[in-house]
N, C-alpha and C positions, 0 to 999 in steps of 0.2 A: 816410501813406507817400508818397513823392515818385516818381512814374511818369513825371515828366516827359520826353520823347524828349532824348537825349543829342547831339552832334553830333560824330560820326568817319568823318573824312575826308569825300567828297561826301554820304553818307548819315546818317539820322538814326537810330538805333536806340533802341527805348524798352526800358527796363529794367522786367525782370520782378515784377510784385507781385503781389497777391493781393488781393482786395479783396469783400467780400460786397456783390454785387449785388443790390438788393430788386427782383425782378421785379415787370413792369408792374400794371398793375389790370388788369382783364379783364371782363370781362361772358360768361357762357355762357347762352347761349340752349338749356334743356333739352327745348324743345315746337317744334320747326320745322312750320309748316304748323297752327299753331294758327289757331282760327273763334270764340276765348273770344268773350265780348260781342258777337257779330257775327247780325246779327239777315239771310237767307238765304231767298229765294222759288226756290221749283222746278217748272216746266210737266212735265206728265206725270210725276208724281211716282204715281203708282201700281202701274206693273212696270219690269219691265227696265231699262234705263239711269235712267230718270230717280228708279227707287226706290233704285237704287245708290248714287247721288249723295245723294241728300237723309237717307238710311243714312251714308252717309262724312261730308258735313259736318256730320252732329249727334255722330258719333262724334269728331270736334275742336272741339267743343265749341259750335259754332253751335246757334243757335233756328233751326228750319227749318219755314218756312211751305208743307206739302205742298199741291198742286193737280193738281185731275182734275177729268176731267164724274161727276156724278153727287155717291156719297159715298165713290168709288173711289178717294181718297187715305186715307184712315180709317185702313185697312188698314197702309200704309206708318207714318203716323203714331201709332198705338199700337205696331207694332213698335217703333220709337224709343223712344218713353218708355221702354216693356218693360225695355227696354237701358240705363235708367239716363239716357239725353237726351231734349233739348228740343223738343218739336213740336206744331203745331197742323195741324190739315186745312182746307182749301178748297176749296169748288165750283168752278170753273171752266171754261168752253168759250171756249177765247184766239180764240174764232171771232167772240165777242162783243166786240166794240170799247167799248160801254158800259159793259158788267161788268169789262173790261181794264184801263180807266180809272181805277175805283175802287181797286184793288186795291193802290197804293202808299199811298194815305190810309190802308184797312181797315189795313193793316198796322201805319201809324206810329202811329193812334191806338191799337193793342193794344201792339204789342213799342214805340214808339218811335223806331224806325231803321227801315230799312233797308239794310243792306250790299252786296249779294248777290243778282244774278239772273241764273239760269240757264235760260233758253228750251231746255226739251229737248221739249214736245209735239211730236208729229210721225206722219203717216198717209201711205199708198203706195194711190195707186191705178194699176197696172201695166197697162200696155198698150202696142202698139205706135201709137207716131203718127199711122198714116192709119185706125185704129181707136177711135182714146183718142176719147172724150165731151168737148164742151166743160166738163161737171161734173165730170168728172174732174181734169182740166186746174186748175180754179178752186177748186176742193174742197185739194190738197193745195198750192197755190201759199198759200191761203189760214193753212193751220192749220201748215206749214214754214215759211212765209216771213213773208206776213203779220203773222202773230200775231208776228213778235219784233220788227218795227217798231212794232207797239202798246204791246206790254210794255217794250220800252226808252225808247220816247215819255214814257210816265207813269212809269216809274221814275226816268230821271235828272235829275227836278223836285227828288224830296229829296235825292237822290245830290248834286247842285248844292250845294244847300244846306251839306250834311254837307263840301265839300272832296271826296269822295271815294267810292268805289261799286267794284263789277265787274261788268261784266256780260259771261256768257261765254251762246255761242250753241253749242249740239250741232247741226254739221253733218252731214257722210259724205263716204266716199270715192268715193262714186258723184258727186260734185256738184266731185271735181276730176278724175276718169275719163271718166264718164259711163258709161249702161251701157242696154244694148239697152230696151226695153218700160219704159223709166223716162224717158222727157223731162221729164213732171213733174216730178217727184223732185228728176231731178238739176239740170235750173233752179230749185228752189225753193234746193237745198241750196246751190249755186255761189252764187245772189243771195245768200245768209248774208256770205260769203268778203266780198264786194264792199261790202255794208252797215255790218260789221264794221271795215272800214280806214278807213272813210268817217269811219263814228261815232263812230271814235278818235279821230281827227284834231282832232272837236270841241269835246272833251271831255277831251282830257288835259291841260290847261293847269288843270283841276277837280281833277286826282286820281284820275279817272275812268277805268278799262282795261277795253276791248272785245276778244276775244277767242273764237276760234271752235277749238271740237274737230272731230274727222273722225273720227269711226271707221271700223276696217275694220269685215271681221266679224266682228259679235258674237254670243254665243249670246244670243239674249234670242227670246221668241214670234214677233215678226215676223221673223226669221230660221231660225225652223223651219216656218216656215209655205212657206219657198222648196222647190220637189222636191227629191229626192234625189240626181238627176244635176247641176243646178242649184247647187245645195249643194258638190259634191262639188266641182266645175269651179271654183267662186270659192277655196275651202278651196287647193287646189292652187295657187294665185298669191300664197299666205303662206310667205314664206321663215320664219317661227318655226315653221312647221308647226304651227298651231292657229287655232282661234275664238279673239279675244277673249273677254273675258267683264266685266261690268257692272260692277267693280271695278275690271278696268283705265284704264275712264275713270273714274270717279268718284275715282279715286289723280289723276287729270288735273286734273280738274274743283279738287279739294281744292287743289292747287297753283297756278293760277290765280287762285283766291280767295283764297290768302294775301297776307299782307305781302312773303311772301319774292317774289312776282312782281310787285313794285308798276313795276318798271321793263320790264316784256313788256306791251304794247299792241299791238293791229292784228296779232295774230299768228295764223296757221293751227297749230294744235299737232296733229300725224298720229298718229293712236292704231292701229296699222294691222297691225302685227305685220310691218313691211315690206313692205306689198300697193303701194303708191304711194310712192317714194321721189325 
């Protein structure tokens, strides 16, 4: 049938047809935020946030290599299998720089890959400043901060390799506030922020996206371990009115270490419930 536009007077008018249109081809993507084939290391993988997480990305299908001191990822890691996914346990004290070191090889000679690293270990020793211990001070700079310049050190050897990696660090919002009897803390957590921009920078021309959480607060042990007026005071400076809880980040966490976030690098993502906006 002839559609062709007609010519009366200054304008063109096309004449009306009907014509079966074979619509496009399409691609539907039914699993957003899939971890299939995605081989996943987690610090502090045995409570609260960092069991969340290493819970969420084996539930999208990632292998997830849990780690703790002792044999205190076990735990975390049989949950998982339990549920039908992939995981193994790790000893680990990210305090240990030698042990640190290893820890992308142990991996690739078991799973192959490495995808996937999320620095969530993390310890608070509280005090006010003209009080705090020099061990205090170097105790949590070390096992918050430290330990994720080691762990991303040795991880983006084979990340290099592979084109491609994540590595996302769990901050806080203490460490973009700061907050009384925490200098430690919150200089270990802020150095994150700084690390993070830096190391992108590096490394994204690899594939590579660095990337830092902040939680507000969460419910998880080290946060019931704060008093109750304490508690109560922070709780009040949440416009959702609530704690977080270890799901909210690891929904974070799981998005980050997608595909779908291949183009977010160097970014602070605020898990916060609106406490820092």
């Amino acid at each position: 049938m002839d559609c062709s536009p007609t010519l009366k007077g200054p304008l063109y008018v096309r004449r009306s047809c009907a014509l079966a249109v074979k619509p496009a081809a399409t691609t539907i993507k039914r699993h957003m935020f899939s971890l299939v084939n995605k081989v996943a290391f987690v610090t502090g993988a045995s409570r609260g946030i960092g069991k969340a997480i290493a819970m969420k990305l084996a539930a999208q299908g990632a292998f997830v290599v849990c780690a703790a001191r002792g044999d205190h990822a076990k735990g975390t890691a049989d949950e998982i299998v339990a549920a039908g996914g992939r995981a193994d346990a790790m000893t680990l004290d990210v305090t240990d720089d030698g042990a640190v070191s290893k820890v992308p090889g142990q991996i690739i000679e078991t799973h192959g890959r490495l995808d996937i690293l999320v620095s969530n270990a993390g310890i608070t020793r509280d005090q006010l400043l003209m009080r705090m211990k020099r061990d205090d001070w170097d105790a949590v700079i070390a096992t918050d901060l430290t330990a994720t310049f080691a762990l991303a050190q040795a991880a983006i050897r084979p990340m290099l390799k592979q084109q491609g990696g994540r590595i996302i660090a769990i901050g806080s919002v203490v460490g973009e506030i700061g907050n009384a009897g925490q200098t430690n803390y919150a200089a270990a957590k802020a150095g994150l922020i700084g690390f993070a921009k830096a190391l992108a920078r590096e490394v994204a021309s690899r594939g590579i996206t660095v990337n830092v959480i902040t939680p507000g607060m969460i419910d998880t042990d080290m946060t019931r371990a704060i008093s109750g007026k304490a508690q109560t005071d922070w709780a009040a400076l949440i416009p959702l009115g609530r704690l977080g809880t270890g799901d909210d980040i690891a929904a974070a966490a799981c998005y980050l270490a997608s595909d779908e976030a291949a183009y977010i690098t160097g970014h602070v993502l605020a898990v916060n419930g609106g406490m820092n906006m």
